[in-house]
N, C-alpha and C positions, 0 to 999 in steps of 0.2 A: 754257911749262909744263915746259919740259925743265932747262931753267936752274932753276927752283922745287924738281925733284925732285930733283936734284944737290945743290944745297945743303941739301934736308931729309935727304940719307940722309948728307950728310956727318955734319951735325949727329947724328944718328940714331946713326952708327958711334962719334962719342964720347960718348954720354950714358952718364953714371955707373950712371942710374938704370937705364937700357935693361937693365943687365949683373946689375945690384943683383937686378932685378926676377927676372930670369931666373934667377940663382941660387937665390932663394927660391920660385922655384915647383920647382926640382929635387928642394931638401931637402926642400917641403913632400912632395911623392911619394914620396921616398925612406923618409920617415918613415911616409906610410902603406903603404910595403910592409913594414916593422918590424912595424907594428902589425898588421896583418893576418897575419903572420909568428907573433909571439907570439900571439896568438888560436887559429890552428892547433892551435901547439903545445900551449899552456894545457887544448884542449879535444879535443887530439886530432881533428881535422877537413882534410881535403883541401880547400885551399882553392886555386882556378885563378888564375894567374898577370894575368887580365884583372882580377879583381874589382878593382884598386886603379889598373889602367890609366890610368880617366878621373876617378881624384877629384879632381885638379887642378880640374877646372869648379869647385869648389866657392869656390874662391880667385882665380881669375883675372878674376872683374872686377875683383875689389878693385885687383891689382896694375894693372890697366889704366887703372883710374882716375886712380891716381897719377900713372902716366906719363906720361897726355896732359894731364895738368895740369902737368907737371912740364914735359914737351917742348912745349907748345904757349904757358902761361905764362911759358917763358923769350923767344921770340919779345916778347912785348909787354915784358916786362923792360927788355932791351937796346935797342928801339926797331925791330927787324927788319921788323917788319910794315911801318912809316912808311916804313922804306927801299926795302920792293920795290914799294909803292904810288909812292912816288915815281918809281922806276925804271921805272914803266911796268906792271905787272903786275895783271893782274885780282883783285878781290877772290875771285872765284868761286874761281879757279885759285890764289890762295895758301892758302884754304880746303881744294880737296882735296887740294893736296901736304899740308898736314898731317894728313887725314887719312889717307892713306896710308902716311904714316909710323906712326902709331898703329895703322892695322890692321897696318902690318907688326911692330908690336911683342907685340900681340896672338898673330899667327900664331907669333912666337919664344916666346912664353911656351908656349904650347901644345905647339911641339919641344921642347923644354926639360923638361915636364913629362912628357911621354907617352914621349919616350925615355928619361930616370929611371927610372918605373918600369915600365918596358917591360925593360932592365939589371935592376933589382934584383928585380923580381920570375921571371925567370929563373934568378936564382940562390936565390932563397929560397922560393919558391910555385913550386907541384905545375904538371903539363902542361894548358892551356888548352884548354875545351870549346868557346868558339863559334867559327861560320865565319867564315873573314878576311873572307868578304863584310859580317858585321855588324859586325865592328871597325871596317872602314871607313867604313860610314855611322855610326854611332856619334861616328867620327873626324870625318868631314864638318860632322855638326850640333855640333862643340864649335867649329870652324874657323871656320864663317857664327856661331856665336854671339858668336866672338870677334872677329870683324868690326863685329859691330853691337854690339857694349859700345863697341868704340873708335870707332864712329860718335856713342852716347852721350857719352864724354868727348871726343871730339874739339866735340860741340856746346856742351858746358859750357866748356870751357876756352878756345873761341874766342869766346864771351860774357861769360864772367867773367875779365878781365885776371889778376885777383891769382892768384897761383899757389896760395896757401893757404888762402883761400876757396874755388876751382875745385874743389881737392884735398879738402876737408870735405865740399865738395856731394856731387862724385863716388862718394867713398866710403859718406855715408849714404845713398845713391841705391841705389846696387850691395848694401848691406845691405839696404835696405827689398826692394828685388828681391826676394834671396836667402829672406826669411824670410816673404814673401808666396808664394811659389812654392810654401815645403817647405809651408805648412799648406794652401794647395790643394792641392798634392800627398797631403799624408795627408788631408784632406778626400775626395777620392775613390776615397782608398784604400781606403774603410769597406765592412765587406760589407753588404748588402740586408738581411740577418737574423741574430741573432746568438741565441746560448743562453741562455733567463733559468732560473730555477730559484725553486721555492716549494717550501713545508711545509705538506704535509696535515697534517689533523686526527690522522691514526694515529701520523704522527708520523716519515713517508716523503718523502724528497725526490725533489719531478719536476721534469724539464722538459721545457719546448717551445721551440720556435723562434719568434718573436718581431720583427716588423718594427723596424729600426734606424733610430732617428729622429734620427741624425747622416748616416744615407743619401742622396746628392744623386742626383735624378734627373730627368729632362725637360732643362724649360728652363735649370733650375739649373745642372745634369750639363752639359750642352755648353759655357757659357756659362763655368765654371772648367777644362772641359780646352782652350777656346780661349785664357784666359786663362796656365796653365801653359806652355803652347807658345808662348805671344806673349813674356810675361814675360822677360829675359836673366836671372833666376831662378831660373823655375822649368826652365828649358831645362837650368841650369847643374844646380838637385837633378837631374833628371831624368838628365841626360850620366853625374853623378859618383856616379849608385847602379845606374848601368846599368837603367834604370827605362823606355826611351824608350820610349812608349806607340804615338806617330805620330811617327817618325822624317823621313819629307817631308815635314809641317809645319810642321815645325821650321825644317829648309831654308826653306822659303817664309818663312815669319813672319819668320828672322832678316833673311833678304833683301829683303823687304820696308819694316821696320823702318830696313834701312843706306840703302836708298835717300831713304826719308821723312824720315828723320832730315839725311840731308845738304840733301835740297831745302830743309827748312824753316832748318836751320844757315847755308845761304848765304842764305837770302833777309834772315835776320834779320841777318847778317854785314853786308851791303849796305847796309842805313840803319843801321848802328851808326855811332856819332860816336866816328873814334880822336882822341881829343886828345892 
């Protein structure tokens, strides 16, 4: 296994993409501290140097996806896998070197992005209201989420050989996430009741307050804020609008997620037929 990890973080230290990926999650930060910057300005508004901290979740599956399809596809490429099976080396164990390699690219993206605008938002946005205590779990569930995204493409990529197939899945995968999460998310955003308004007869407008039949509640209600939390997603809207409802959830669910996700990755790994 040791031998395994050595050669995946060599490989790991030259990936183009590795570096590619990282730099585009910097500028994408950087850019929303711009933009959060002119908003201020535009409207005259103190806005705290955290609000654009964690937008990166909103990007970094995508970039994760790539990677491990990128980093894990070139393995079957070149023949690498045939050679460390050959060499003696467990399917299991050249599974999690790779994914190890992916969450550690995962965790680089996430340094990458949080110290950008963590820099530019000190220089262009106002002094920051929350305690470092909730920055850091904040920090924490974007870290376990970015674990189990590349637990996600590490399963795709080590199932589907072709790198560019891997890479399509990965990505509409991490979109279908991404846009299933915000609309649970604004799904229970809704309030209980909402203001309607009529015209009397005199010719006076009233109103009342009015049950909101976009409202989820009971079984409903638990069952989409399980789902937000489970989702890499809705984890990700939730991270990158500073929204985190149940921040140890989050935790659990992504850890839960990396670990399921690997069991079922190798098992399927195990009767794959490499030709």
């Amino acid at each position: 296994m040791r031998n395994l990890l050595h050669a995946c973080f060599f490989r790991w230290r030259k990936s183009r993409c590795l570096w590619v990926g990282a730099a585009a999650m910097a500028c994408f930060s950087i850019c929303m501290c711009l933009s959060f910057y002119r908003m201020g300005v535009n409207y005259d508004m103190a806005i705290p140097r955290e609000g654009p901290l964690f937008t990166g979740a909103m990007l970094v599956n995508i970039v994760i996806a790539v990677f491990c399809s990128m980093f894990v596809g070139t393995e079957y490429s070149d023949g690498t896998i045939r050679n460390k099976m050959i060499a003696g080396h467990k399917r299991s164990a050249i599974y999690l070197a790779n994914f190890a390699g992916c969450a550690a690219a995962g965790i680089l993206f996430f340094v990458a992005s949080v110290l950008s605008a963590f820099v530019a938002g000190s220089l262009l946005l106002d002094r920051g209201e929350l305690p470092p205590s909730a920055l850091l779990l904040c920090a924490a569930d974007e870290i376990f989420m970015c674990v189990a995204s590349a637990a996600v493409g590490t399963f795709i990529g080590m199932l589907i050989p072709n790198k560019a197939h891997a890479s399509v899945a990965g990505i509409l995968l991490a979109r279908a996430f991404l846009l299933t999460g915000s609309y649970l998310s604004s799904r229970l955003g809704e309030s209980e009741m909402y203001e309607a308004y009529d015209l009397t007869a005199e010719g006076e407008i009233v109103s009342e307050m009015v049950p909101n039949p976009m409202y989820l509640s009971g079984t409903s209600r638990a069952v989409c804020e399980w789902m937000v939390d489970l989702l890499p997603g809705g984890q990700a809207y939730q991270i990158g609008n500073m929204e985190v409802a149940r921040p140890y959830r989050i935790l659990w669910c992504a850890a839960a997620e990396t670990v399921a996700l690997n069991a079922a990755g190798i098992w399927f790994f195990r009767r794959k037929d490499l030709k």
